[in-house]
C-alpha angles and dihedrals in degrees: 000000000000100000102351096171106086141041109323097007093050084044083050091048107047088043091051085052091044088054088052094251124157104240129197120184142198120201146143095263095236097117124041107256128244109284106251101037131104106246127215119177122221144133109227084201096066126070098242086041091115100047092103089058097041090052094045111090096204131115129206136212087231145341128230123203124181091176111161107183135051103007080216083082090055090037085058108042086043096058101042089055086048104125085007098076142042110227133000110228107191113189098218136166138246087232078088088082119094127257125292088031108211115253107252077013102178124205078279092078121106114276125223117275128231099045118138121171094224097050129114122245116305123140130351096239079049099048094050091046092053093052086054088053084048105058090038085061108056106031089029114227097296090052094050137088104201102192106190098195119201111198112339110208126163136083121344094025119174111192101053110238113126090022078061094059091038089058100038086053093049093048088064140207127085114353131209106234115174118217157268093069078203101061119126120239110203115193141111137242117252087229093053094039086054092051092049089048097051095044082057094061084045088054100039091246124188159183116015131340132188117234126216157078116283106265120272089027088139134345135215088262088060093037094053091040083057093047093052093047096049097056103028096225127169088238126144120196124217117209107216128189104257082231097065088045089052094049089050087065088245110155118224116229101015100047086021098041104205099004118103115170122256134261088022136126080248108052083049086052103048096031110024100076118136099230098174092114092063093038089055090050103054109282108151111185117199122219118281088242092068090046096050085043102052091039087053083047096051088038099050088046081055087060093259096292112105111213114238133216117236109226094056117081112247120270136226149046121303096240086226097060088048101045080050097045087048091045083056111032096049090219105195124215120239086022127127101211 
């Protein structure tokens, strides 16, 4: 495991060791390891990063990578387990797919230009792209596990965008709760996403997958209830037109984590995957009620602060533009705009 201390690569590591597996993992060091792994220490930015690995005379069944950033990084820890490994699993991302994406769109859909294995950091649809490039490369497609991940939500959770929500909720009042009730969330646990993930290097699995929930597994509607129930909060939501969200300047999925407004290229984008592929091949997604209950339960053991990760722009609402856009809209709670 490539990483293995935060979000998706913890929810890989603890499912591999609960499976039994024998895990080794490289990582900058800078949080413990899970107890139970072989730990090397390297920083795949820096031109010796990799040196731990290199000395190191094991080999592995398969190797998993959830790299965001340069696809050189990929470029570089692919080539040196050629030969070393059995199967390169790359977390990727569905943002790899070119603008406008296709509703129900499957691993068929056009894929983003301009991506090369061995680039620098560009964008983050590139860069994806590029580590995609990158495994492919080096363990060829048969060799490769492609995971194009949707929205990734549950416990250990890095970006803040369900710990926002949690946290909002908790802090009670009137609460901000973009409509349509109705609307469908498509995403995936990171645990789900881990045991999926693991079955298909059992399986041999390969080329490109797309990663989420079937659409309509749960709604905002669904998502905020549960984060009401969970923390027990004296919250009241008011349900507000996405239009006058929208014409308060508001931005969906950065101010607004999860929620894109309907009928648009984005929400298209974010919720319209064809995801038929995964589920035939074993993906089980749990309720949305057990995922916003274990990831209150993590956030409340932290202390109630979620870490971030840096290089990712902060997420949530500023209380004083909600508390403005309420005083004038007049959202009213238990309605459907």
């Amino acid at each position: 495991m490539l990483g293995g201390t935060e979000f998706v690569g913890r929810a890989v590591v603890e499912a591999a060791l609960g499976r039994g597996w024998e895990v080794t993992v490289l990582n900058r060091g800078r949080h413990p390891a899970p107890p139970g792994v072989r730990a090397l220490t390297g920083d795949r930015t820096a031109a010796d990063g990799l040196a731990a690995l290199a000395a190191d005379g094991g080999g592995w069944d398969a190797v998993v990578d959830t790299w965001p950033g340069a696809p050189r990084a990929v470029d570089a820890a692919a080539r040196l387990l050629r030969g070393r490994a059995g199967r390169y699993v790359y977390v990727s991302s569905r943002s790899v797919y070119a603008w406008p994406r296709p509703r129900g769109g499957t691993e068929d859909a056009p894929l983003v230009e301009g991506a090369a294995a061995d680039a620098e950091a560009t964008d983050y649809a590139r860069d994806k792209r590029g580590g995609e490039l990158a495994a492919v490369g080096a363990f060829g497609t048969a060799g490769s596990l492609l995971v194009r991940a949707g929205l990734i939500l549950g416990p250990y959770e890095n970006i803040g965008r369900l710990p926002w929500w949690l946290t909002r909720v908790a802090r009670g009042g009137p609460v901000l709760a973009p409509g349509p009730r109705g609307l469908p969330i498509q995403y995936v646990d990171a645990r789900d996403l881990a045991d999926w993930l693991l079955g298909g290097v059992e399986r041999e699995l390969s080329g490109p997958y797309n990663l989420a929930s079937p659409l309509g597994h749960t709604t905002t509607d669904e998502l905020l209830q549960a984060c009401l129930r969970v923390t027990g909060a004296d919250a009241e939501l008011r349900w507000t037109d996405p239009d006058v969200i929208l014409g308060a300047g508001i931005e969906p999925w950065t101010e607004l984590p999860v929620w894109v407004p309907p009928d648009s290229e984005l929400h298209v984008a974010v919720y319209g995957a064809d995801v038929s592929r995964a589920l035939a091949t074993g993906l089980v997604c749990r309720p949305a009620a057990e995922t916003v209950a274990d990831t209150w339960r993590w956030l409340t053991e932290t202390g109630g602060t979620a870490p971030l990760r840096p290089d990712r722009p902060p997420t949530g609402l500023d209380p004083r533009v909600e508390a403005r856009l309420l005083a004038g809209a007049g959202g009213v709670p238990g309605t459907t705009p």
